[in-house]
MARNUKOL-949787 format. One record per residue (C-alpha): x, y, z; residue in one letter. Coordinates in pm, whole numbers, plus 32768, in hexadecimal, padded with zeros to 4 digits. Layout:
BEGIN
((X,Y,Z),"A") ...
This chain:
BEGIN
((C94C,9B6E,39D1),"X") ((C86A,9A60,3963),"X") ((C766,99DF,3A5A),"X") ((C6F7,9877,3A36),"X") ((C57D,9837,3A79),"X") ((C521,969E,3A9B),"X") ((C3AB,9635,3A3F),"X") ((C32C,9527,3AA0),"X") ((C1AB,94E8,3A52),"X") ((C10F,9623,3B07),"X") ((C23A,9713,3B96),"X") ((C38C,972D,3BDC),"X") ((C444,9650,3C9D),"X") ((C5AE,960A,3D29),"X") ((C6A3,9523,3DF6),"X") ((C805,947E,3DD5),"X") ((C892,93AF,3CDE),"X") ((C79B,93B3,3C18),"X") ((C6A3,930A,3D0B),"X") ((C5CF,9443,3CCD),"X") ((C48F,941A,3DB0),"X") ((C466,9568,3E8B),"X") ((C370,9655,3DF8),"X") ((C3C8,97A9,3DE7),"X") ((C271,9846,3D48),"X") ((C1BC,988B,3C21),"X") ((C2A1,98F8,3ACD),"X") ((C1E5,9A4D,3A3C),"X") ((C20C,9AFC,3BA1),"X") ((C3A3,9A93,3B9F),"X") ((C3B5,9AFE,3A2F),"X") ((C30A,9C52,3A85),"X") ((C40A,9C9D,3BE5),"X") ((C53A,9C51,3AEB),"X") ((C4BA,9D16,39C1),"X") ((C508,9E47,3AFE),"X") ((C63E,9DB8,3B64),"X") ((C74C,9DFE,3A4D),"X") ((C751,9C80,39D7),"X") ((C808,9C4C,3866),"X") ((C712,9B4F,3816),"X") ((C697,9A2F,3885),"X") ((C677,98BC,3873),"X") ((C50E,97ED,3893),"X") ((C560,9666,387F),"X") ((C44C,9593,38C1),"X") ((C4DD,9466,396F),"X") ((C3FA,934A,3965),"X") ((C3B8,9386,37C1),"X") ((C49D,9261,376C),"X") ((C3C7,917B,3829),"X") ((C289,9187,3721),"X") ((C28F,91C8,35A7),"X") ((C197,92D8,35D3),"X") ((C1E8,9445,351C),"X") ((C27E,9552,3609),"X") ((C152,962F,369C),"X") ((C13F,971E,35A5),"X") ((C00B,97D6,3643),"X") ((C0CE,9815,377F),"X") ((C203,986E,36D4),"X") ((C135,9975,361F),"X") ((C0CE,9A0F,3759),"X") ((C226,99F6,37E2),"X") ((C2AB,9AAC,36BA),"X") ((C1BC,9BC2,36D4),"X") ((C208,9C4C,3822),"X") ((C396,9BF0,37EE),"X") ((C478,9D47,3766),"X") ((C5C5,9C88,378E),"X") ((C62B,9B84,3670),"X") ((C5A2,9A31,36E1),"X") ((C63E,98EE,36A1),"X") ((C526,97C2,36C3),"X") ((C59A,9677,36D6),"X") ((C507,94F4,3719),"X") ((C47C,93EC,363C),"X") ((C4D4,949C,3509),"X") ((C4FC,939B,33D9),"X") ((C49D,9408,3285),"X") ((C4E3,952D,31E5),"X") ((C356,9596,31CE),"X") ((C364,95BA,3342),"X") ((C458,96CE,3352),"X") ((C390,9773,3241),"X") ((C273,9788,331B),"X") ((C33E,97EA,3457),"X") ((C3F6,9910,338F),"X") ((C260,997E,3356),"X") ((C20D,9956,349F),"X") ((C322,9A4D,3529),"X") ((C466,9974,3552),"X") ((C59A,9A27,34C8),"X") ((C665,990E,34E2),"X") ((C652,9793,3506),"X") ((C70A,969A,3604),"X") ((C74E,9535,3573),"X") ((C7BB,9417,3662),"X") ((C749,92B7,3634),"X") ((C6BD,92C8,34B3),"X") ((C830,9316,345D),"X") ((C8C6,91C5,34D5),"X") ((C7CC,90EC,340C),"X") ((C7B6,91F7,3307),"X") ((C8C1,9314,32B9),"X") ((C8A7,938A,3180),"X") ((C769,942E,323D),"X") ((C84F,954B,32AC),"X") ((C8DB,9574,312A),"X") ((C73D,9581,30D9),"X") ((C6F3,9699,31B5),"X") ((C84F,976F,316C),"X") ((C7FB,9754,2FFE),"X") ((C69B,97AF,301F),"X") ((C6A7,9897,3145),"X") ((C80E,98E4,3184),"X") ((C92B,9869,323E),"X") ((C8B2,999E,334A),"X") ((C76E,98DA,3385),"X") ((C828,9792,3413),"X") ((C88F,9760,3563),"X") ((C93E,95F7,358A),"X") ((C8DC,95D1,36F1),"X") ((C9EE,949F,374F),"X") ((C9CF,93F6,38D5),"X") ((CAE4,934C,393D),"X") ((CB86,9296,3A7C),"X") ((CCCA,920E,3ACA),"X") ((CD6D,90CE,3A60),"X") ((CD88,8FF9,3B75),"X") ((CEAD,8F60,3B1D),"X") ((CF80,9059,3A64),"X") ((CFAB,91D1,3A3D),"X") ((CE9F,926B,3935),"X") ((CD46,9293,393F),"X") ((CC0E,91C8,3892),"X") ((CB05,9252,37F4),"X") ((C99F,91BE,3879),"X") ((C845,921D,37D4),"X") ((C6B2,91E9,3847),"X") ((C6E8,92EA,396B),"X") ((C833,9266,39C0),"X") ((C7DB,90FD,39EF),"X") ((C840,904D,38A8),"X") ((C9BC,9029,388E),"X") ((C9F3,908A,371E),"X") ((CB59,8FC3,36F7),"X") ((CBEF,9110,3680),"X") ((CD02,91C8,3720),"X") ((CCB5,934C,3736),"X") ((CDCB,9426,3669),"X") ((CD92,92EF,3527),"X") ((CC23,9340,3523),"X") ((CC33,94DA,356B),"X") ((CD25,950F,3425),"X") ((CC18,9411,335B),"X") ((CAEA,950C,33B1),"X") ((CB97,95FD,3386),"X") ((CBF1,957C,31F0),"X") ((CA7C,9540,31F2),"X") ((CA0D,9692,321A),"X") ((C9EC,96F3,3364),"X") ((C9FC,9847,33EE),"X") ((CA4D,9835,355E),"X") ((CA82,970E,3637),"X") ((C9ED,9700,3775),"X") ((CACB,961D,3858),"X") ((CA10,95AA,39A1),"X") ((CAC8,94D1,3AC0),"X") ((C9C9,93F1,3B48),"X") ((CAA7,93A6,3C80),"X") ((CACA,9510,3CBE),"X") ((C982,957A,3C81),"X") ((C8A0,960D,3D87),"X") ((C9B5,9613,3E85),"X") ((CA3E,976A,3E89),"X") ((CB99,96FF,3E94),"X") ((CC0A,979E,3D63),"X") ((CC22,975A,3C15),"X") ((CCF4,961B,3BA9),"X") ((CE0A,96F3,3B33),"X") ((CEDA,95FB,3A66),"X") ((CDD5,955D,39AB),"X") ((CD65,96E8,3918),"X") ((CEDE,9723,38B5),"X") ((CEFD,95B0,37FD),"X") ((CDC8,95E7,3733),"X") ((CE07,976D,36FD),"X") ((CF2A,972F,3674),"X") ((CEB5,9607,35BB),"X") ((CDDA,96F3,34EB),"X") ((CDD1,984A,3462),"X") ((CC3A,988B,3490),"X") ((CBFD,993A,35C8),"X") ((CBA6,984F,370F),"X") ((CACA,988F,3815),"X") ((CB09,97FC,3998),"X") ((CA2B,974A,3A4E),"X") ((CA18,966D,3B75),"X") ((CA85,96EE,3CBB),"X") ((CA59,9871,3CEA),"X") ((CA5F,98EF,3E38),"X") ((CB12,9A09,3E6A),"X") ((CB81,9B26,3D8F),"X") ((CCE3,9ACD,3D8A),"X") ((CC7A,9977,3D06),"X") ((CBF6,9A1B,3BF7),"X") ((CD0D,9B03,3B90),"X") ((CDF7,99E3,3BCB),"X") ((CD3F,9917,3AB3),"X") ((CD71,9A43,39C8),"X") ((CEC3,9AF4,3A04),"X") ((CF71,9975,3A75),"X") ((CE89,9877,39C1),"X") ((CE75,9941,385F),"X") ((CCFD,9956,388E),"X") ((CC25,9A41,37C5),"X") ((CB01,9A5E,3893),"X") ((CA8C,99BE,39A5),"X") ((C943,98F0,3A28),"X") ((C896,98DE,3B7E),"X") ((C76B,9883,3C21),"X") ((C7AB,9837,3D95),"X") ((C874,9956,3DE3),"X") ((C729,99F7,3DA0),"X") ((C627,991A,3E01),"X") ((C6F4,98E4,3F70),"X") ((C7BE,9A0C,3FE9),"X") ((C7B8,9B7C,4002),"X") ((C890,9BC5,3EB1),"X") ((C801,9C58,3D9F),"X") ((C867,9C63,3C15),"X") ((C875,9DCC,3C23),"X") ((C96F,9D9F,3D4F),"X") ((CA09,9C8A,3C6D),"X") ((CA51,9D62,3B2B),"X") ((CAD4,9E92,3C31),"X") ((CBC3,9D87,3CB0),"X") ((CC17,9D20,3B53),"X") ((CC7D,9E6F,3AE5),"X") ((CD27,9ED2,3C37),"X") ((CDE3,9DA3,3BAB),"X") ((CE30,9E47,3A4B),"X") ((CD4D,9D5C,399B),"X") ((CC6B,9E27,38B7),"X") ((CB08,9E33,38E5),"X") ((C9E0,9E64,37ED),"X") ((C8D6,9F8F,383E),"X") ((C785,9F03,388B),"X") ((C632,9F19,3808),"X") ((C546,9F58,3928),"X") ((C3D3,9F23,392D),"X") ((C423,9F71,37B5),"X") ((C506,A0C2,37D6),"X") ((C654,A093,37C9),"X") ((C72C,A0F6,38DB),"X") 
């Protein structure tokens, strides 16, 4: 149970399709109400870093990491290997790599050698063909069609290094709809690496769908949160009402 927490310049924000322009507050207070709500880890992707060739925010990611006791996975504008040196200081556990990988891919094999393949998260955002069955992976926040197809590009990361693949639908994301279903089974089978769901969550059942139909190994949110009454705690109790096992949390740094 992986929440997903968008930055954008000063705080957190969310929407549909990607279009993500409703504000939904400041990041340290929502890192500090999921650190008590038996979260796995979570995910921090700063969504307007491909736009400039500035460094990821190192300072803030430093204070992020100190008041974070899950694992957390930062992500956005990452390019050189020097970078994820200095976010690994600053408190990241892991790294998410998006855009740098379609120009550049033998970053992923850089940071699995150096780091390990544990430290990469190939984070791949896709949409639908529009004429044909299969799916097309886009990068730059979902807006730059990429020319490659999803399952081709998901078993070449996963060569490279990579750890986990984080698969997002950007048609299905932010609508609480569910989890594109099909396009989690074609790459989770395309792979042996674990993959994480995104894009979609709105109920429980869409969740254990994506893991006991899709193949998932964990899944992503951030609406389901931000928007309705449900809860990851009531997510992970649904989860293992399902048979799907669930990982004991640390809480406000005790483990539970």
């Amino acid at each position: 149970m992986i929440p997903t927490l968008l930055w954008k310049q000063f705080g957190l924000v969310k929407g549909v399709g990607f279009d993500s322009w409703r504000r939904v507050g400041p990041v340290l207070p929502a890192i500090k109400v999921y650190n008590q709500r038996e979260v796995d880890e979570l995910i921090l992707v700063d969504i307007v870093a491909h736009q400039s060739e500035d460094d990821p925010d190192f300072e803030s990611i430093d204070e992020f990491g100190q008041e974070c006791f899950v694992p957390l996975t930062v992500g956005g504008g990452i390019t050189r290997i020097e970078q994820v040196q200095r976010l690994l200081r600053a408190g990241a556990d892991k790294v998410s790599v998006n855009t740098a990988a379609y120009s550049r891919p033998e970053l992923v094999s850089e940071i699995a050698k150096r780091h390990g393949a544990q430290c990469v998260v190939a984070s791949i955002d896709v949409r639908k063909n529009p004429a044909g069955a299969g799916w097309q992976c886009f990068s730059q926040a979902g807006q730059h069609p990429t020319g490659r197809q999803v399952c081709e590009w998901a078993r070449e990361i996963e060569d490279r290094g990579a750890g986990e693949i984080l698969i997002t639908s950007v048609e299905r994301d932010g609508t609480l709809q569910g989890y594109d279903l099909a396009l989690i089974e074609a790459v989770a089978s395309a792979v042996k690496i674990p993959v994480i769901a995104s894009g979609g969550a709105g109920t429980y059942e869409h969740m254990v769908d994506a893991v006991k139909q899709a193949g998932a190994s964990a899944v992503a949110a951030a609406s389901i949160f931000h928007f309705t009454e449900q809860t990851p705690a009531g997510a992970k109790a649904a989860m293992q009402e399902a048979g799907i096992p669930v990982r004991k949390n640390f809480v406000g740094g005790a483990r539970t």
